[in-house]
N, C-alpha and C positions, 0 to 999 in steps of 0.2 A: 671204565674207571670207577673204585669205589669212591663213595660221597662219602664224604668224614660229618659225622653227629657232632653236635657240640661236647660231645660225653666222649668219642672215641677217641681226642686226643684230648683233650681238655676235661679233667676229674673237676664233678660238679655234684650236685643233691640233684636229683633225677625229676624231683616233682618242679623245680623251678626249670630245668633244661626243658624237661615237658614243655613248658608253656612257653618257651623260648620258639620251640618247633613249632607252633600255631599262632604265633603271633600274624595279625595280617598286616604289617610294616614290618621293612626287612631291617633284617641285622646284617652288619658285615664285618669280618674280622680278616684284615690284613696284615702281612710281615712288612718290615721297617722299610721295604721293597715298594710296597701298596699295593704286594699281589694280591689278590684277595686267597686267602684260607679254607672262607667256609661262608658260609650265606644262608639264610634261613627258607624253608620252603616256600616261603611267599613271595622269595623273588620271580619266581616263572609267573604268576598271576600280578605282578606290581608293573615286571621291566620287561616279560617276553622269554628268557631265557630261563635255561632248568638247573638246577643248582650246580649239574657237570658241567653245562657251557659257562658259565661264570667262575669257577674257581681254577685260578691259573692266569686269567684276568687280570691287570692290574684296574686298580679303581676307579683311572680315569677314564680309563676303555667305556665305561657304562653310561660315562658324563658329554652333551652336550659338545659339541667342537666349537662352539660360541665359550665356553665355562670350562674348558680344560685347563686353562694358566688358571684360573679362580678356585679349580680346583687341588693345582698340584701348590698352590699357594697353601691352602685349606691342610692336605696331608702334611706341609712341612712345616705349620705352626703347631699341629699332633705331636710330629718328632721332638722338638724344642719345648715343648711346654707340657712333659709329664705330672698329671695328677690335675692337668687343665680340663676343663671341657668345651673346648671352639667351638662355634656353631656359625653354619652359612647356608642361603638358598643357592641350589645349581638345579642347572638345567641337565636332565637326564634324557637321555633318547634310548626311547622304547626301540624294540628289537623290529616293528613293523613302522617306524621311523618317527613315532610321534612323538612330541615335544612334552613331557612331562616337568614338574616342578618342585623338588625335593629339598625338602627342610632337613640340613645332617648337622646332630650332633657325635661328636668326637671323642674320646677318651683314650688316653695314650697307656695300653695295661700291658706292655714288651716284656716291663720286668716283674708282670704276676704271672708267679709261679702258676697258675689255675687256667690263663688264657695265655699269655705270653705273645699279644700281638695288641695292634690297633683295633680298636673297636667302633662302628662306626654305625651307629642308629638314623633312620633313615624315615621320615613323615612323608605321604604326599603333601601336599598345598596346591595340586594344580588348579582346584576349582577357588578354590582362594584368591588365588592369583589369577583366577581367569574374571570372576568377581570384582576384583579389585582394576582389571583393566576394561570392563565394562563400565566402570563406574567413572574412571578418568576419562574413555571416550564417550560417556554420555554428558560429561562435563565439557565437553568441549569442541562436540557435533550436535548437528541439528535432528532429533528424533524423530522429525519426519523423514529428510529426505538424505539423512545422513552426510550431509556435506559439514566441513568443519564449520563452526558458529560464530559468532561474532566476535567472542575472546579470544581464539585459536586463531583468528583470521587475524586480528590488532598483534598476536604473537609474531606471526610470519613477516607480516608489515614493517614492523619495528625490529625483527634482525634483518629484512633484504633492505631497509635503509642502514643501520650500522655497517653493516657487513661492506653495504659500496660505498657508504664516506670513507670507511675506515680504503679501502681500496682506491677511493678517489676515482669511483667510475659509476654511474646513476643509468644503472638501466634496466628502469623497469619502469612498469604502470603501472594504476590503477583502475580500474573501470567498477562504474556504480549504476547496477538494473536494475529496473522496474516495470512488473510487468503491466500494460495497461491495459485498463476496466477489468481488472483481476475483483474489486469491489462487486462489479454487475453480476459476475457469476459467482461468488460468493453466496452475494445474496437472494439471485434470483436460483440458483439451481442448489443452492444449500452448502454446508460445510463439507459434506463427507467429497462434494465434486471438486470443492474449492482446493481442498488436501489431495486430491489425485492430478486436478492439475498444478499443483506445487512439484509434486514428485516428477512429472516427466517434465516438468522444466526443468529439471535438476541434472536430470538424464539427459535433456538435449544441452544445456550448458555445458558438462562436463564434455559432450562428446567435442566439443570446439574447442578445448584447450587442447594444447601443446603440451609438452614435456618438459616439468620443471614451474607450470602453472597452477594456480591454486584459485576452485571459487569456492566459496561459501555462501552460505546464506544467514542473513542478517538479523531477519524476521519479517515476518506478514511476507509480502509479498516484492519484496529487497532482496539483492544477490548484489555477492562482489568476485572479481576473478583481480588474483595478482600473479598481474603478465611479465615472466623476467626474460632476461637476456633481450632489450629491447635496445637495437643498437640505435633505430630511425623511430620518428611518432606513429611512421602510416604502417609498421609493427603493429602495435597497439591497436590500432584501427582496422587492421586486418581481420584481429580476432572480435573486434566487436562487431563485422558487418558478414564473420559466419554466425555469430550467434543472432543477430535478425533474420540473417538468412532461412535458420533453422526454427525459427520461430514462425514463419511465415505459413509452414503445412498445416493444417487442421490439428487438434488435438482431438483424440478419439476417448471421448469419454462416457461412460457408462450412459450411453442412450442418445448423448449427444454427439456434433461436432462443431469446435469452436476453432476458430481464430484469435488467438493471443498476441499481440503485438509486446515489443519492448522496448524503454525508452533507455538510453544508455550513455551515464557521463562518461571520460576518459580523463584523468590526469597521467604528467608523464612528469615524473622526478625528475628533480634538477635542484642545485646546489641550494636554493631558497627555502626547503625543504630539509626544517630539524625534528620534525614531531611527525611519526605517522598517523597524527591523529589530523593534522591538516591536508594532508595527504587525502582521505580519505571524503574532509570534508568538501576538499574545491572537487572531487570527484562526483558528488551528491550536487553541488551546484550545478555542475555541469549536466547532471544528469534532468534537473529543474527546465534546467534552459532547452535540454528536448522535450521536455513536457510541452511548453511554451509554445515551442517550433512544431508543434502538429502532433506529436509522438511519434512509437515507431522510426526513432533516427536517433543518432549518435554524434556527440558533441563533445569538442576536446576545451577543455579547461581554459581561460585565458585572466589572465588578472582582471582586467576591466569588467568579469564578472563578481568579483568581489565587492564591486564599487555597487553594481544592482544590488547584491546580495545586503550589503549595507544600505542602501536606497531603501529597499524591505523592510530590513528590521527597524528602521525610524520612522517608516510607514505604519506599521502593523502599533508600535508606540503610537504615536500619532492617533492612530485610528482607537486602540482603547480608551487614549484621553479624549479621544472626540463624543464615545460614548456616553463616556462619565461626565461629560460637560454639555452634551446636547447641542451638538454644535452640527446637525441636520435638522434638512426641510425638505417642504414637499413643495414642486411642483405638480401642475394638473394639465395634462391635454384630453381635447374636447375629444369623444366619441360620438361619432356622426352617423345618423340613419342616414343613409344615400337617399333615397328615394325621396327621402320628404325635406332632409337637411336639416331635423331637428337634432339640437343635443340630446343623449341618450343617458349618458353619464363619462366617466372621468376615467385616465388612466393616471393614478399618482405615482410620481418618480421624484427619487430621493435625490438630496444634492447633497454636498457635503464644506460648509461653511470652513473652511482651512482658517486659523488667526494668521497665518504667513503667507500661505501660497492663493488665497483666496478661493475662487468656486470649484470645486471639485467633480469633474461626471462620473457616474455610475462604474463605466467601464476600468475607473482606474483604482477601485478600490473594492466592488461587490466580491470580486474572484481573493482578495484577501479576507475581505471581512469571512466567505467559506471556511478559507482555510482554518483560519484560528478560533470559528463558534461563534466572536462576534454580529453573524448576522441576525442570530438568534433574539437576542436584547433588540437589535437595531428596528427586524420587524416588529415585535412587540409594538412599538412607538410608533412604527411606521402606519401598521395595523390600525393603531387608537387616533392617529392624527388623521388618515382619512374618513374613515367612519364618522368619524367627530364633525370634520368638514362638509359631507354629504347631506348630512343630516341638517344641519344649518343651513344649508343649499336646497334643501327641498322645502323647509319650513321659511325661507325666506321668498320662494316663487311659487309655492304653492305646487309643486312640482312633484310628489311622490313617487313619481317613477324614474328620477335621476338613480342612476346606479354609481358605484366606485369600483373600480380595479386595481388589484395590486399586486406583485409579482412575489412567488413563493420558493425558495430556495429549497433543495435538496437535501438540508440540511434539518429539515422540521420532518420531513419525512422519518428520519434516523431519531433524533428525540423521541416523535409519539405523542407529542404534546400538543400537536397542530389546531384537533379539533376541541381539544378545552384552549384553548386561548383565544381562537375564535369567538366561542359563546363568550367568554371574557368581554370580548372589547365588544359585540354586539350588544351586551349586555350594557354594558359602559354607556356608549353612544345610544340607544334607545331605536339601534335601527334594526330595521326588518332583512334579515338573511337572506332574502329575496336580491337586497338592493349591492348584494357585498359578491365583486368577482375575484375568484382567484385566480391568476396566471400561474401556470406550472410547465416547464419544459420539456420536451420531449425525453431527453438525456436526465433530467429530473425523477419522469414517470420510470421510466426504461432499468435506473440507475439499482429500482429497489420494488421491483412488480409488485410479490407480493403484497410486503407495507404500503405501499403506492396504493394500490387499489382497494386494500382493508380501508385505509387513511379516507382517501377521497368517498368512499361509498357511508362514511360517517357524515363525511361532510356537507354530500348531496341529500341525506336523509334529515340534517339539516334547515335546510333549505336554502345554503349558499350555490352560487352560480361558480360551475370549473370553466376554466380555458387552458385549452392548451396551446401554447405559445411559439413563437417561430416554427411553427409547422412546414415543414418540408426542406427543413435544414438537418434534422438528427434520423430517429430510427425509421419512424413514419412505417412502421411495421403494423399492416390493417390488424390481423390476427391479435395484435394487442391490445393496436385501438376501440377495438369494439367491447372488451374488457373494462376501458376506463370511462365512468357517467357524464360524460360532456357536455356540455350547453354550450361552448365555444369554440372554435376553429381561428386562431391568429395567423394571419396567411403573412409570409416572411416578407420583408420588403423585396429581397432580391427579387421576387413572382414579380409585384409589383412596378419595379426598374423598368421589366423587359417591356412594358406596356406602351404604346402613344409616342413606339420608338420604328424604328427599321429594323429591330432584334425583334419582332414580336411574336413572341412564342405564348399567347395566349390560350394554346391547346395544353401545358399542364396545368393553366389556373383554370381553367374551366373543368377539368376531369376533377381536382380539389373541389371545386364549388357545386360541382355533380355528387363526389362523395358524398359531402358533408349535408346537402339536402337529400340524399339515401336514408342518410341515418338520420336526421333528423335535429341536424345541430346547425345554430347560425354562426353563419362567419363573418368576421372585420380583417378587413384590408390593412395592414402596416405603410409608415413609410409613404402616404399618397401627397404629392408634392404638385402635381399639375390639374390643371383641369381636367385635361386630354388623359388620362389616368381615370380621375371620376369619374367620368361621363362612362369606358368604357366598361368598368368595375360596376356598373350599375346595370349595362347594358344585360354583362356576365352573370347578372344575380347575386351580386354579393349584398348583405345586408347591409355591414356597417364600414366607414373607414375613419381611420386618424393618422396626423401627417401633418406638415407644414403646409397643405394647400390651404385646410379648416385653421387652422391654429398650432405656435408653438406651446412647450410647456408654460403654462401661466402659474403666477403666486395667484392666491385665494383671493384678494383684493379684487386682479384682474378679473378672475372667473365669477366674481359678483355681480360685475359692471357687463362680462357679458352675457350671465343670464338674465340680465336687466334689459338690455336691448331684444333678448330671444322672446323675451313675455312680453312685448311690447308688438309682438307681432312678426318680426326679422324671420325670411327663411333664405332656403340656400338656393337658387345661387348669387339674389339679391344679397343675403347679408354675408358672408363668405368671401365676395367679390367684393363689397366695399368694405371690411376690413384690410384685404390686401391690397386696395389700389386706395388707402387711406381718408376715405368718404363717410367711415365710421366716426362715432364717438371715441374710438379707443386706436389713439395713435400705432400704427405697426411695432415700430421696435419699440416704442416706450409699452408698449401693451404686452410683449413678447419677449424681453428682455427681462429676466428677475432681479428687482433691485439687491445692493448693497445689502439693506437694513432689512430683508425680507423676513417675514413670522418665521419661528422658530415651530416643528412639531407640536400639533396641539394634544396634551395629554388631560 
């Protein structure tokens, strides 16, 4: 078949038809038909085929089967509107099947004498268009690990509740992961590992959905999956105990392999439910309350979680006005040499003066004050009140080698500010760093190795005394421990319990008190409540203990009056035993009991 030039039926000036021929965007010239006529040479390098396979063509032939009504739409506003020029995007499919994206404009020229047909000028825009939908999925996936992000996720949320009010049928979930001590590895094996284990969480989440589910991720270390068609709850739950399930194998990462655990709320729609923004929140509750419950386990939603969740947030108020008002003190309990029964120094613990609810213990507010920073300020004061204390304590009994101890949150680790605030209050209080211990936690140390052990080894060069606390409850991983500069070993009370009983497994506290004379660190017994406990604890080698057998926590008043009686001569088990069987100066509970009106932090 001969190929018709724009010249051999259509009279033109030769030098413009010229460059008509070399244009690299095609032309098309159609009859009122939308056969095509004639097609410029650049159709074979734009669309695939050669100018002979295209003309005879009609126009739609070229176009997309998605954009065929869009396009014969496009030719018959051509027809209708001469002297117009239409313009629309359509989808074109290349001859080897690929999806191209063609910007055409139009010109209706039937009744010029010179062409005598439609004309139809034709731009790519595929990268345009491919640009432009890169852009909208990067607005609205996660760039790591590519799963939709948290706006696309609040999208899908908010029509699968519409969609089933509007139906008047609620079935679906929510679930809200997280994965745990995804922090530790963070920061102890660094970012680049912390982003590769993101990614194949991604991958083993996705592989637990169903058909018609959607997870995302949130940020940091947050996911959500919305599970539809959930006719029953234990649906819902189904999918959240393969994704623990799948979580449970090692992650194999560059050098390493770990274990990820994940903690995971579950809400399930029902008619209570007009915003899937609550939706989403009692899903994050829920997911709280497995944190709570150990991790690693999945927790469905119940209202009466709201009422905690509430209970919190007038806590965590509370607790900031508590700051701002000073409305903490310290108690002191005794630290005890075994051997000899003298005090050594003090452990100070905080109490927390409630104007409503009255005495508040540690356990029911430390794990908030973390949360929200608050513990930061807290020790500050906490810091300057015992310091302040010791010191007065040693210069009132002539005593220099009283020590203080005080417990350091995981939180000062993450600031960096640990070892200037220290010199602060040492400074403040005029005492010797010698006399100041720190307790630090195993999950503490573990949480943030590096900083942990930069931090500490400031502190020891210092000259402040470390402990490491509840030993033998967290990682207790040797290969660590011998990394961190210790002076101390706190042996968990549970060791303790099993002592001066018929459970007596005295062979792990002894390997402990083996260790810790290897390396060269001394250790205090937690939690010593009996005689029958001391006496063995002594036997065992331990150095030091504190426990309600020596004393409970005292106000400062108290601990005056008993290093009055200790300089006076009192050792244990003479003085010990006649505080407890009331033969002392210092009544039992009036001695042991913190008053009402007790000092406030001294600063």
């Amino acid at each position: 078949m001969e190929v018709p030039t724009i010249t051999s039926g259509m009279s033109a000036d030769c030098r413009p038809c010229a460059l008509l021929e070399h244009l690299s965007d095609v032309t098309i010239v159609a009859d009122v038909n939308g056969v095509i006529e004639y097609a410029t040479p650049s159709v074979e390098q734009k669309f695939g085929y050669t100018q002979a396979q295209v003309i005879g063509k009609r126009f739609e032939d070229l176009v997309h089967p998605d954009h065929v009504t869009r396009a014969r739409e496009f030719f018959a506003k051509l027809l209708t509107q001469p002297g117009a020029n239409p313009s629309t995007e359509l989808k074109f499919q290349h001859k080897d099947g690929e999806t191209l994206f063609i910007e055409n404009i139009g010109s209706n020229l039937l009744q010029d004498e010179k062409v005598g047909g439609v004309v139809i000028n034709t731009r790519d825009v595929t990268e345009n268009h491919r640009d432009k939908e890169r852009l909208l999925f990067d607005a609205f996936h996660d760039t790591l690990t590519g799963l939709p992000n948290r706006a696309l996720f609040h999208e899908h949320l908010a029509a699968a509740l519409t969609r089933s009010r509007r139906h008047r049928k609620l079935d679906f979930a929510v679930l809200f992961i997280d994965l745990d001590r995804f922090k530790f590895v963070n920061d102890s094996l660094g970012h680049a590992a912390g982003d590769a284990l993101l990614v194949e969480a991604a991958k083993r989440l996705t592989s637990c959905l169903r058909q018609g589910d959607t997870a995302a991720r949130m940020g940091g270390d947050e996911f959500t999956v919305l599970v539809s068609d959930v006719k029953e709850p234990f649906e819902a739950i189904e999918v959240a105990k393969r994704i623990q399930k799948v979580f449970c194998a090692p992650f194999h990462l560059p050098g390493h392999d770990l274990v990820v655990t994940a903690s995971i709320g579950i809400a399930i729609a029902d008619e209570s439910y007009s915003k899937s923004a609550d939706l989403l929140r009692d899903a994050d509750t829920a997911m709280y309350e497995s944190k709570q419950n150990g991790k690693a386990t999945h927790t469905v939603f119940h209202i009466s979680m709201h009422e905690n969740a509430t209970l919190l947030m007038q806590t965590e108020a509370d607790l900031r006005r508590a700051v701002e008002r000073d409305e903490f003190f310290l108690l002191f309990q005794p630290i005890v040499e075994i051997r000899t029964g003298m005090i050594s120094g003090f452990e100070a613990l905080v109490r927390w003066r409630h104007p409503e609810k009255g005495i508040i213990v540690p356990k029911d507010f430390i794990s908030l004050a973390e949360e929200t920073g608050l513990i930061v300020p807290m020790t500050r004061r906490i810091l300057n009140g015992a310091a302040m204390a010791v010191k007065q304590w040693q210069n009132l009994c002539g005593d220099s080698r009283l020590h203080v101890s005080v417990n350091i949150s995981s939180k000062h680790f993450d600031s960096g500010d640990l070892p200037e605030l220290v010199a602060d209050v040492l400074n403040h209080a005029q005492l010797d760093p010698s006399h100041l211990q720190l307790e630090i936690t195993e999950s503490a140390m573990m949480s943030s190795i590096e900083r942990a052990t930069e931090t500490l080894e400031m502190l020891k060069h210092m000259g402040v005394k470390l402990s490491l606390d509840d030993f033998g409850t967290g990682y207790s991983s040797l290969s660590y421990l011998h990394r961190f500069p210790l002076d101390f070993l706190k042996i968990d009370r549970s060791f303790v319990n099993r002592l001066g009983s018929a459970e007596r497994k005295a062979g792990v506290l002894h390997n402990i008190l083996t260790l810790a004379k290897t390396m060269e660190i001394s250790t205090i017994a937690e939690g010593v409540e009996t005689e029958e406990q001391a006496s063995e604890l002594t036997q065992l080698g331990c150095d030091f203990a504190q426990g309600y057998f020596y004393a409970k926590p005292l106000p400062p008043d108290r601990v005056t009056t008993l290093l009055t009686e200790f300089a006076a001569g009192a050792r244990y088990p003479v003085m010990w035993s006649s505080i407890l069987t009331g033969r002392s100066n210092l009544n039992r509970w009036d001695a042991f009991v913190p008053r009402g009106d007790g000092p406030h932090l001294i600063s």
